[in-house]
N, CA, C and O atoms as a GROMACS GRO file, in nm:
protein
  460
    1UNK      N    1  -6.059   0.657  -5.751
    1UNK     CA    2  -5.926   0.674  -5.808
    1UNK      C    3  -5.819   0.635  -5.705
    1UNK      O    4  -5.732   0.556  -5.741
    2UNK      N    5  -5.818   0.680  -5.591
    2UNK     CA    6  -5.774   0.636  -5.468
    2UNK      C    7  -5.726   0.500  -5.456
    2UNK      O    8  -5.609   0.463  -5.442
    3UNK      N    9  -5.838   0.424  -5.465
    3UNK     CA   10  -5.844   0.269  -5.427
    3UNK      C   11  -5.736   0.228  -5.589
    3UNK      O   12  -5.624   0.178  -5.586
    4UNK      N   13  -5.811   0.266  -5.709
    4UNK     CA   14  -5.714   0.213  -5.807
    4UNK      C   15  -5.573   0.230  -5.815
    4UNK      O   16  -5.494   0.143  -5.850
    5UNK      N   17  -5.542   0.363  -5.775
    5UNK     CA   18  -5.366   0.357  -5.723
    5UNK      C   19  -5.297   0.285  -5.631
    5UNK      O   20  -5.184   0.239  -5.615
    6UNK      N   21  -5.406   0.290  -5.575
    6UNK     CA   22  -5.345   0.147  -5.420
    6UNK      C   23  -5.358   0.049  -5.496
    6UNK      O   24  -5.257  -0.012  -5.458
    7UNK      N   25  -5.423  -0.049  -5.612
    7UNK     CA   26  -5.361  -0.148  -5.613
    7UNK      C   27  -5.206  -0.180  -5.691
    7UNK      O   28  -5.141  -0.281  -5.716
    8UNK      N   29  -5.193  -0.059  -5.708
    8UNK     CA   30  -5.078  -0.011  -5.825
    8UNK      C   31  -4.934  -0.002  -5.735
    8UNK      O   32  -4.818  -0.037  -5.753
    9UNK      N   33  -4.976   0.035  -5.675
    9UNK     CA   34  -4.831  -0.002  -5.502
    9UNK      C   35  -4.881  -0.096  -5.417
    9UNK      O   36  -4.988  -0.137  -5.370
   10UNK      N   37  -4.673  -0.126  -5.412
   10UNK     CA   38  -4.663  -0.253  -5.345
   10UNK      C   39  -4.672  -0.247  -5.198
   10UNK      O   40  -4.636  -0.146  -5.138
   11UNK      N   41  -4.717  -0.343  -5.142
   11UNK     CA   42  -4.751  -0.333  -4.988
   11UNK      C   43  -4.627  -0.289  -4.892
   11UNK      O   44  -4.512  -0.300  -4.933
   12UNK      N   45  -4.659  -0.237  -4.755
   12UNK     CA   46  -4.551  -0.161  -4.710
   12UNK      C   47  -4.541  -0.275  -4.598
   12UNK      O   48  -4.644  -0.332  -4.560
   13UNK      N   49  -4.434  -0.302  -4.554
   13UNK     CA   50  -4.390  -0.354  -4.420
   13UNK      C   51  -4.413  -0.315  -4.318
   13UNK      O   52  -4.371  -0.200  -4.308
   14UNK      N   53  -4.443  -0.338  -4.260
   14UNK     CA   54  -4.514  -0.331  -4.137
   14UNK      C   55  -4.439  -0.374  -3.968
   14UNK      O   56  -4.457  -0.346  -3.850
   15UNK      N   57  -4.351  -0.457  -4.052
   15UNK     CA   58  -4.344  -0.557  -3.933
   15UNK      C   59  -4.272  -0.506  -3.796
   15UNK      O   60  -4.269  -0.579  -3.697
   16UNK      N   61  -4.216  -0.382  -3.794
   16UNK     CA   62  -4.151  -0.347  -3.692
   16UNK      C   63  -4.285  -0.282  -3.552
   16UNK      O   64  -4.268  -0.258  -3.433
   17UNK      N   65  -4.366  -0.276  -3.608
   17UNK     CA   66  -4.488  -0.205  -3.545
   17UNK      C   67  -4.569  -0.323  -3.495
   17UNK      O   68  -4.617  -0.301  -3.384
   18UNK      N   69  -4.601  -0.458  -3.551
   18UNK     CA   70  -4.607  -0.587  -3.483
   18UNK      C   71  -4.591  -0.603  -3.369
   18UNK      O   72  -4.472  -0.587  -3.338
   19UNK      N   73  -4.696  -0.646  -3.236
   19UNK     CA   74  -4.609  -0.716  -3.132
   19UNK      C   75  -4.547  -0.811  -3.138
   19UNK      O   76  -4.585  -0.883  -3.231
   20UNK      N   77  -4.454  -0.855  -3.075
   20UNK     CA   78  -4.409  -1.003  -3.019
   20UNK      C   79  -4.422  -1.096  -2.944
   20UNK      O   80  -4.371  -1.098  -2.832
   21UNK      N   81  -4.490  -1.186  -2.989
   21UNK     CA   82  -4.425  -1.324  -2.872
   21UNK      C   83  -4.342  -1.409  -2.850
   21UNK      O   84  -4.232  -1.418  -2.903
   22UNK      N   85  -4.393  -1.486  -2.759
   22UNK     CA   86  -4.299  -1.567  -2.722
   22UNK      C   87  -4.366  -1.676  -2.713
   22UNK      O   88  -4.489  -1.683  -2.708
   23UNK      N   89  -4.252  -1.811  -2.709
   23UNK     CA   90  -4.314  -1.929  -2.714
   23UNK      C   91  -4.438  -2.005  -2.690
   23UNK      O   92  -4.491  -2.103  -2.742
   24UNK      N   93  -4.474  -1.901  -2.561
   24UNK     CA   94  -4.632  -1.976  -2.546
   24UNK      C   95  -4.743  -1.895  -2.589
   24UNK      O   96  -4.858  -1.917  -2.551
   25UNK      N   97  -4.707  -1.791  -2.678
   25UNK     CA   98  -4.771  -1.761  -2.751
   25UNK      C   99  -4.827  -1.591  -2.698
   25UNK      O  100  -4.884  -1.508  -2.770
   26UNK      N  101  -4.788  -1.576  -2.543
   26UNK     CA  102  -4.819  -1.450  -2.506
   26UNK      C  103  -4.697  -1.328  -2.576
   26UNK      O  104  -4.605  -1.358  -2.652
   27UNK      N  105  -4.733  -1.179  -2.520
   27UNK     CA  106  -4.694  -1.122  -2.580
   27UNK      C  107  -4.540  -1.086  -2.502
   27UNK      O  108  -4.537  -1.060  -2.382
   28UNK      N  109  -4.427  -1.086  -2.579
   28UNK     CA  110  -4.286  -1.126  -2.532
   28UNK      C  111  -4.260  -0.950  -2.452
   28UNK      O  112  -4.144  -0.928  -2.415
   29UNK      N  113  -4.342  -0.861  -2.435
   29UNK     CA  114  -4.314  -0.720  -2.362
   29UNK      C  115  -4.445  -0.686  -2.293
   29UNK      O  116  -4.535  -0.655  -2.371
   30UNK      N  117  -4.476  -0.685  -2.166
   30UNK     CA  118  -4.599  -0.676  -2.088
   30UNK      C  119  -4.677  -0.578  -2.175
   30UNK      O  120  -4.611  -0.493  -2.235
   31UNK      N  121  -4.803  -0.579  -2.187
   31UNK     CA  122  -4.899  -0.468  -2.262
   31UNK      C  123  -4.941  -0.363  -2.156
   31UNK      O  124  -4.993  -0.398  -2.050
   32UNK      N  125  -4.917  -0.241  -2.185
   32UNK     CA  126  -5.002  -0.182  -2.060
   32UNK      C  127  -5.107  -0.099  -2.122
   32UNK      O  128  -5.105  -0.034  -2.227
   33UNK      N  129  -5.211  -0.117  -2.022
   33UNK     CA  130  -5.340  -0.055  -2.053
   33UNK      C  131  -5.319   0.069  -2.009
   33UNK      O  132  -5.248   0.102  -1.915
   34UNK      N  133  -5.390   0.146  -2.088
   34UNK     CA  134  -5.406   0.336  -2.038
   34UNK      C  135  -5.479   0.321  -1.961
   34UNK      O  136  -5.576   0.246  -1.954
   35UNK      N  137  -5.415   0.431  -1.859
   35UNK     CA  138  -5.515   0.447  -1.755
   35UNK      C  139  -5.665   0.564  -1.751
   35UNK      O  140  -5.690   0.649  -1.837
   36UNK      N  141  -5.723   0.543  -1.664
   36UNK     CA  142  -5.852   0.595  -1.682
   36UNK      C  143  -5.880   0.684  -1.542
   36UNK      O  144  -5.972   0.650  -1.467
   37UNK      N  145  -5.800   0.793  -1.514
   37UNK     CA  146  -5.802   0.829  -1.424
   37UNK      C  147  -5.877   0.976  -1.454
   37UNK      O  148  -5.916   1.012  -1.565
   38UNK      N  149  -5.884   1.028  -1.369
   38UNK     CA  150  -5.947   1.134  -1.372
   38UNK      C  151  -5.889   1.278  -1.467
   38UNK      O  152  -5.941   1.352  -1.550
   39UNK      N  153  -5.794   1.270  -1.420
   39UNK     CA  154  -5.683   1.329  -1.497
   39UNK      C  155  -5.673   1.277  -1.673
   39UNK      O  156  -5.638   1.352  -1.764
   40UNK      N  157  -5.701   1.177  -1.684
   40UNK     CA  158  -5.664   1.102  -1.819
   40UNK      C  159  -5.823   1.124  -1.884
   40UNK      O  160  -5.853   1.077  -1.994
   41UNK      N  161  -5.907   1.193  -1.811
   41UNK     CA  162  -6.038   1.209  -1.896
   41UNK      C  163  -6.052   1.360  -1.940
   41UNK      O  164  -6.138   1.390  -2.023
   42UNK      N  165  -5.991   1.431  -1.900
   42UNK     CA  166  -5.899   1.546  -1.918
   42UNK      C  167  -5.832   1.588  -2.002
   42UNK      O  168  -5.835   1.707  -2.036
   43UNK      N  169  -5.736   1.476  -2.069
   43UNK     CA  170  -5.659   1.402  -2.184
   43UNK      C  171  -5.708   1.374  -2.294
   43UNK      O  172  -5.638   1.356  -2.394
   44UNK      N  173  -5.864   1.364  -2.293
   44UNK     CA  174  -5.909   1.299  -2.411
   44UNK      C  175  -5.882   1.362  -2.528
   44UNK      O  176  -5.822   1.301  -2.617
   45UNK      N  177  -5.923   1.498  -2.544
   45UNK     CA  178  -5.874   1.574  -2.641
   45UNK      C  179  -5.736   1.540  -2.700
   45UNK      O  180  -5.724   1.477  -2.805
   46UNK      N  181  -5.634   1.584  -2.631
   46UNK     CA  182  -5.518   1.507  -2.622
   46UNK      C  183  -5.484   1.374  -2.711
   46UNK      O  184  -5.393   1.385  -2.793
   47UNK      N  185  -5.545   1.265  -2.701
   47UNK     CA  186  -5.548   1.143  -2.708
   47UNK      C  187  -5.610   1.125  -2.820
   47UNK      O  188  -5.566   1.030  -2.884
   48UNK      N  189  -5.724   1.198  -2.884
   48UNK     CA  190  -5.787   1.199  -2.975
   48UNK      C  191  -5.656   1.214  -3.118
   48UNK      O  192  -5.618   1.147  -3.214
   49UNK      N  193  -5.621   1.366  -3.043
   49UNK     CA  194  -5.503   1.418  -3.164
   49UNK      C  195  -5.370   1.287  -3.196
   49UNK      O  196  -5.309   1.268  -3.301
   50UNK      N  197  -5.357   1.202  -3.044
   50UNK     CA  198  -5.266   1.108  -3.077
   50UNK      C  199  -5.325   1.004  -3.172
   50UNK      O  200  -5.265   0.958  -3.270
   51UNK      N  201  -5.426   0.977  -3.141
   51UNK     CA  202  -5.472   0.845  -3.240
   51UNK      C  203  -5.510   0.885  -3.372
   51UNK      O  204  -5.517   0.796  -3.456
   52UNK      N  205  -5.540   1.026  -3.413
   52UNK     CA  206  -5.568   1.049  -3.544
   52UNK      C  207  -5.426   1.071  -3.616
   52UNK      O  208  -5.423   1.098  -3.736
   53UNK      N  209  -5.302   1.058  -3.534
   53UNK     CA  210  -5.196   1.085  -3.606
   53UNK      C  211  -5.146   0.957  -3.624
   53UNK      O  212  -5.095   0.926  -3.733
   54UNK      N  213  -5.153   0.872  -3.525
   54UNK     CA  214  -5.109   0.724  -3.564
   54UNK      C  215  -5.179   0.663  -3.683
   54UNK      O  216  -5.144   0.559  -3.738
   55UNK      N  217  -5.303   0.753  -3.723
   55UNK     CA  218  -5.371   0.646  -3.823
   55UNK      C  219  -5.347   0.673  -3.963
   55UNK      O  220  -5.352   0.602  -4.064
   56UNK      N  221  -5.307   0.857  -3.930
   56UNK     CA  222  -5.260   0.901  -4.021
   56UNK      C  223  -5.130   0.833  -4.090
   56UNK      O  224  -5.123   0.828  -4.212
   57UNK      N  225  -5.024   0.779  -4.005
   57UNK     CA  226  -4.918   0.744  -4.039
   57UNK      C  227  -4.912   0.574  -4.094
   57UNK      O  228  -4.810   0.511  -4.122
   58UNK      N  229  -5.042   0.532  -4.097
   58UNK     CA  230  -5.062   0.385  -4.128
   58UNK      C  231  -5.023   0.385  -4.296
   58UNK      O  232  -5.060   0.484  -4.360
   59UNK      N  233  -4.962   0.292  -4.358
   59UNK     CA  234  -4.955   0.275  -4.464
   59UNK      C  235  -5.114   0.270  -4.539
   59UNK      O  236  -5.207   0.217  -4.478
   60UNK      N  237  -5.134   0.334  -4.681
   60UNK     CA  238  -5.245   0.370  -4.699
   60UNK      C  239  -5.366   0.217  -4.715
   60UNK      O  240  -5.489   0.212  -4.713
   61UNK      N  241  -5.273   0.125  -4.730
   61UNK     CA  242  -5.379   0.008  -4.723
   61UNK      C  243  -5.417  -0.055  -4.611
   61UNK      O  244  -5.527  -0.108  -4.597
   62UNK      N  245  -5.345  -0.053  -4.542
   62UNK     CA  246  -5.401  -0.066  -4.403
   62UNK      C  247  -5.480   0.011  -4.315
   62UNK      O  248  -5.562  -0.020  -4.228
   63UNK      N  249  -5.413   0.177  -4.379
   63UNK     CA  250  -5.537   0.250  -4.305
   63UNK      C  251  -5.684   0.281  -4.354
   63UNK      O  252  -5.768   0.351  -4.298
   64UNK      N  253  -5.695   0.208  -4.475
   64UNK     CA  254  -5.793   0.211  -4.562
   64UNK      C  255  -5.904   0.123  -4.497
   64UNK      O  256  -6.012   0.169  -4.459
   65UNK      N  257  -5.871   0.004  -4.488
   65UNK     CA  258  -5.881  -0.119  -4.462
   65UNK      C  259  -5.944  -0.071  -4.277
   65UNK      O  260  -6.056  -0.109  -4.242
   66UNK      N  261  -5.876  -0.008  -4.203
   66UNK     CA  262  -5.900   0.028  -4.086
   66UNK      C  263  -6.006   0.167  -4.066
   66UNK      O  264  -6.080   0.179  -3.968
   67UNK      N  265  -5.998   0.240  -4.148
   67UNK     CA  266  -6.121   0.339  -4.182
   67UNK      C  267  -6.268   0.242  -4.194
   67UNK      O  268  -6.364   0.208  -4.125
   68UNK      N  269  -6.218   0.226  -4.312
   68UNK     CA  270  -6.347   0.154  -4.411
   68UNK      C  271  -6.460   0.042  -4.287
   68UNK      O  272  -6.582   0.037  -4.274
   69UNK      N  273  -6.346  -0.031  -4.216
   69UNK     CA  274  -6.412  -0.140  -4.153
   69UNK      C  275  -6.495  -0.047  -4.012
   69UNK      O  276  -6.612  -0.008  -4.012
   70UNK      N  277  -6.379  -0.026  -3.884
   70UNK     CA  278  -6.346   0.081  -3.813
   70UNK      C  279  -6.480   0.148  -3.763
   70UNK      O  280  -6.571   0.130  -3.681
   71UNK      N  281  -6.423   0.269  -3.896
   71UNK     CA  282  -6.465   0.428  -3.840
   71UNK      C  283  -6.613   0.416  -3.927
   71UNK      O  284  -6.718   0.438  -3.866
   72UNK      N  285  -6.615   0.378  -4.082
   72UNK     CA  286  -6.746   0.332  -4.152
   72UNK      C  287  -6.846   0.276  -4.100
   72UNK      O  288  -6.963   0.316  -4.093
   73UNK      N  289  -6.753   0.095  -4.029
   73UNK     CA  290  -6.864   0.009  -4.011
   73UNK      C  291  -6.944  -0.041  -4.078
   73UNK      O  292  -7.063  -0.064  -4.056
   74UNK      N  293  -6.836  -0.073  -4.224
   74UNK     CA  294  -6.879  -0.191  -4.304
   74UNK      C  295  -6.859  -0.287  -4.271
   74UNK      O  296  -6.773  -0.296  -4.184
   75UNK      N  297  -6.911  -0.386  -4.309
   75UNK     CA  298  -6.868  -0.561  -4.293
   75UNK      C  299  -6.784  -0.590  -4.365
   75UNK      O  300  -6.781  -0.522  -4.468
   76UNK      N  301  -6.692  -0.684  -4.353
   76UNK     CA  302  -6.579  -0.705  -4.412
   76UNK      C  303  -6.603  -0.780  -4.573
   76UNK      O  304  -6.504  -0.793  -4.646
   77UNK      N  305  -6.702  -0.814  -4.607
   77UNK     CA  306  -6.733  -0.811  -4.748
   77UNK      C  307  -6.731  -0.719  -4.794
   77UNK      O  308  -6.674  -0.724  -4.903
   78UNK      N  309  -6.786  -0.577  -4.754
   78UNK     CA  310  -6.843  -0.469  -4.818
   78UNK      C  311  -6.676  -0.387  -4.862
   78UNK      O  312  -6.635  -0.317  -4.956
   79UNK      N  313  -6.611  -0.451  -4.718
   79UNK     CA  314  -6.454  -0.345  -4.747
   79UNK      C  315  -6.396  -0.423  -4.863
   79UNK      O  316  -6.333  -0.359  -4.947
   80UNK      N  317  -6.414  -0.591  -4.882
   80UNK     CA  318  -6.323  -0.630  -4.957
   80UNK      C  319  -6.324  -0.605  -5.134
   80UNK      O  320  -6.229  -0.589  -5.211
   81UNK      N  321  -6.477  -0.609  -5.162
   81UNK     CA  322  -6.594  -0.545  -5.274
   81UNK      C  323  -6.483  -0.389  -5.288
   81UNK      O  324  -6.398  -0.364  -5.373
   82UNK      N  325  -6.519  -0.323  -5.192
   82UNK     CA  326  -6.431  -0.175  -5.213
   82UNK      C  327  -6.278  -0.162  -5.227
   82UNK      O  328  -6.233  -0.063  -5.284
   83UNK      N  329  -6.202  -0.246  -5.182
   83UNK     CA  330  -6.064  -0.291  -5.210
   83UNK      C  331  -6.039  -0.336  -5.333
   83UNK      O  332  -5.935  -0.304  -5.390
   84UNK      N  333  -6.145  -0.427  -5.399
   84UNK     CA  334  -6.089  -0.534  -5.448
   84UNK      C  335  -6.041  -0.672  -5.438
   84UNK      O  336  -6.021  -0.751  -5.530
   85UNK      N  337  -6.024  -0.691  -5.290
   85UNK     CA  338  -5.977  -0.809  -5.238
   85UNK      C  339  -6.029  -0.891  -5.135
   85UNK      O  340  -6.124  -0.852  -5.067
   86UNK      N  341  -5.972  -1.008  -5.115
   86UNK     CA  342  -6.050  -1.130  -5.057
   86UNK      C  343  -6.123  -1.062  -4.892
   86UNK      O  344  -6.075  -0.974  -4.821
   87UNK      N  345  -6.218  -1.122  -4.879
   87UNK     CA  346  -6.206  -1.088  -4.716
   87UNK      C  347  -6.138  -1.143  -4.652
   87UNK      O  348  -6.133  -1.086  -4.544
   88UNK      N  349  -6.040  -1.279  -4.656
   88UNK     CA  350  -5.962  -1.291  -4.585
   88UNK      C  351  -5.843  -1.164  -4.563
   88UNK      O  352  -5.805  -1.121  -4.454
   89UNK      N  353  -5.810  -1.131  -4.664
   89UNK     CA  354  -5.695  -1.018  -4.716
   89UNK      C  355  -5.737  -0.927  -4.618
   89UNK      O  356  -5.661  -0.914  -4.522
   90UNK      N  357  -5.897  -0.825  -4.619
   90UNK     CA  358  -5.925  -0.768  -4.522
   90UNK      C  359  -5.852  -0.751  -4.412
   90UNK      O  360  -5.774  -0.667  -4.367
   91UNK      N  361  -5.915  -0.890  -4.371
   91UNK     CA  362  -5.932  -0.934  -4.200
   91UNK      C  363  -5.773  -0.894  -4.189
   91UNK      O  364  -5.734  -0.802  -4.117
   92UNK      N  365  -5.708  -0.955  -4.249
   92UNK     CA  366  -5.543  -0.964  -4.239
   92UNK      C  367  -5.491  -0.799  -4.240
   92UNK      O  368  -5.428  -0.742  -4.150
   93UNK      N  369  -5.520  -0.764  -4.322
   93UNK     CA  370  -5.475  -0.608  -4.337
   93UNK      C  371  -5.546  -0.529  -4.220
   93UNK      O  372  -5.478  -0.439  -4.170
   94UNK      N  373  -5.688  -0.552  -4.162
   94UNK     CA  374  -5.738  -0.503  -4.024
   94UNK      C  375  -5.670  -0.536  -3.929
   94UNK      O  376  -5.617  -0.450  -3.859
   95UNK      N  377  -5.656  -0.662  -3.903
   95UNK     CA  378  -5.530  -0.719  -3.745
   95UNK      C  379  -5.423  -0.648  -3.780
   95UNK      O  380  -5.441  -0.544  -3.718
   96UNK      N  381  -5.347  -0.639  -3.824
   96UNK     CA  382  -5.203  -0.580  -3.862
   96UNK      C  383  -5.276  -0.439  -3.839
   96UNK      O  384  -5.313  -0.439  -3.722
   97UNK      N  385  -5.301  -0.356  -3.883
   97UNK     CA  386  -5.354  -0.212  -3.924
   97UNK      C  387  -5.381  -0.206  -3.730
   97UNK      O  388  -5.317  -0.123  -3.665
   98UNK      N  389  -5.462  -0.285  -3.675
   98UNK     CA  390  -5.495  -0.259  -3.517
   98UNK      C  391  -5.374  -0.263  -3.460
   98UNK      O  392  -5.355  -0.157  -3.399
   99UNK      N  393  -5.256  -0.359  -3.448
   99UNK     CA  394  -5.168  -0.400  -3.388
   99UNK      C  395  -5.058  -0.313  -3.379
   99UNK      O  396  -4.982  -0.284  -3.287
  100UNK      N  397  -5.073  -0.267  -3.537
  100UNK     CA  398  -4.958  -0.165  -3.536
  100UNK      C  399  -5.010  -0.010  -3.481
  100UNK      O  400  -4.928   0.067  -3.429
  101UNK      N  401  -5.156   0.029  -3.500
  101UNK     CA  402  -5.172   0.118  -3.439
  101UNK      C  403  -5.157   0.126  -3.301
  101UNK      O  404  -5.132   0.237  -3.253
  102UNK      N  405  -5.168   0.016  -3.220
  102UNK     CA  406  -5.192  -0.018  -3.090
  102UNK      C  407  -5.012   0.033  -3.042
  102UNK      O  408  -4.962   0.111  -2.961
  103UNK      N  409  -4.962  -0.066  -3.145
  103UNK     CA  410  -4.790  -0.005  -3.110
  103UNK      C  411  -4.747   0.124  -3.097
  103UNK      O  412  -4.667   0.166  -3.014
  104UNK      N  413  -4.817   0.197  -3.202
  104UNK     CA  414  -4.781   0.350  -3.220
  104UNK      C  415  -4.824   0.449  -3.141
  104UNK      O  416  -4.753   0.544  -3.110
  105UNK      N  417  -4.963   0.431  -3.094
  105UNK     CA  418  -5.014   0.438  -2.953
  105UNK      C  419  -4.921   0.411  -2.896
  105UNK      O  420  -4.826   0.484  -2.924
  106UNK      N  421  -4.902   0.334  -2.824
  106UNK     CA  422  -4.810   0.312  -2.710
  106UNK      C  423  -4.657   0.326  -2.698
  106UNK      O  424  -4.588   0.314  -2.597
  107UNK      N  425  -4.625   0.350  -2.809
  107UNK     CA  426  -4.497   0.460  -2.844
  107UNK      C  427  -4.504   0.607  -2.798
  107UNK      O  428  -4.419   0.672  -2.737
  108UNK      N  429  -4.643   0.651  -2.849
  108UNK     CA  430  -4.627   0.792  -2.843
  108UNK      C  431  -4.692   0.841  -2.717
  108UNK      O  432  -4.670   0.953  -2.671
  109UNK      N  433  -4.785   0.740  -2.653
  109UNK     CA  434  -4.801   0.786  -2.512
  109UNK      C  435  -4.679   0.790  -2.433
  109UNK      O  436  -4.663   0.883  -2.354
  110UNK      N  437  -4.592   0.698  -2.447
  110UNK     CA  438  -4.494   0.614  -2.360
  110UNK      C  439  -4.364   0.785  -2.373
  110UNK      O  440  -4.316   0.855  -2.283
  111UNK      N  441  -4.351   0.792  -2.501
  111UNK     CA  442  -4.247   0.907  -2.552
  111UNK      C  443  -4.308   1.084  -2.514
  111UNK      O  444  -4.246   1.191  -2.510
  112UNK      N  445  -4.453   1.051  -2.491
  112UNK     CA  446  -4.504   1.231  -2.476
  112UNK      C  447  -4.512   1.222  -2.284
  112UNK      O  448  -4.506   1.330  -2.224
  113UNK      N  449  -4.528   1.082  -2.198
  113UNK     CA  450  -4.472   1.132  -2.064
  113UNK      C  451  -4.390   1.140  -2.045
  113UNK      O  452  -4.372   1.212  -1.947
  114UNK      N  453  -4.256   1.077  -2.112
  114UNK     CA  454  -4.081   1.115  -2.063
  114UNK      C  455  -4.047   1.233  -2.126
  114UNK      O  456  -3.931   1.264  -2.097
  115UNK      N  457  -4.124   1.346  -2.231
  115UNK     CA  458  -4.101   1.438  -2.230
  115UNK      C  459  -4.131   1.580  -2.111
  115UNK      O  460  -4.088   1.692  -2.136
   0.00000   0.00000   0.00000
């Protein structure tokens, strides 16, 4: 029932959660990797609660799309069969769904140390 209401709404924008580049194609704001310090393994708990809230906040087709493939570990036929839609569509709704989580991540790490 789930899946049939999703095709019933229209797709959500995304695009502010997108990285950027730049002309040569890298990404136009340095990426920084989390660190892995001793202290930050410590964190995991922590980190866990951050990423289940970013995924939470994914628009539901993308986080569908990012479950299903993801956390399931279907093949991207099997998600598109369960969608409804192309596997290209998938793939597309998975990159976006990573990218923007990756953003939101790195929002909310970036915003919970300057607190």
């Amino acid at each position: 029932m789930r899946l049939r209401a999703a095709k019933r709404r229209s797709e959500v924008n995304i695009d502010c959660l997108l990285p950027l580049f730049n002309e040569q194609g890298r990404h136009a704001k340095s990426m920084r990797s989390l660190p892995m310090t001793t202290e930050s393994l410590f964190l995991r708990q922590e980190t866990r609660v951050h990423v289940h809230a970013c995924i939470d906040r994914l628009p539901d087709t993308y986080r569908t799309a990012l479950l299903l493939r993801d956390i399931e570990e279907l093949h991207t036929e099997e998600v598109a069969d369960a969608l409804g839609v192309t596997p290209n569509a998938v793939k597309i709704r998975l990159h976006r769904a990573r990218q923007a989580l990756c953003t939101s991540l790195e929002r909310e790490v970036v915003g919970a140390s300057r607190a």
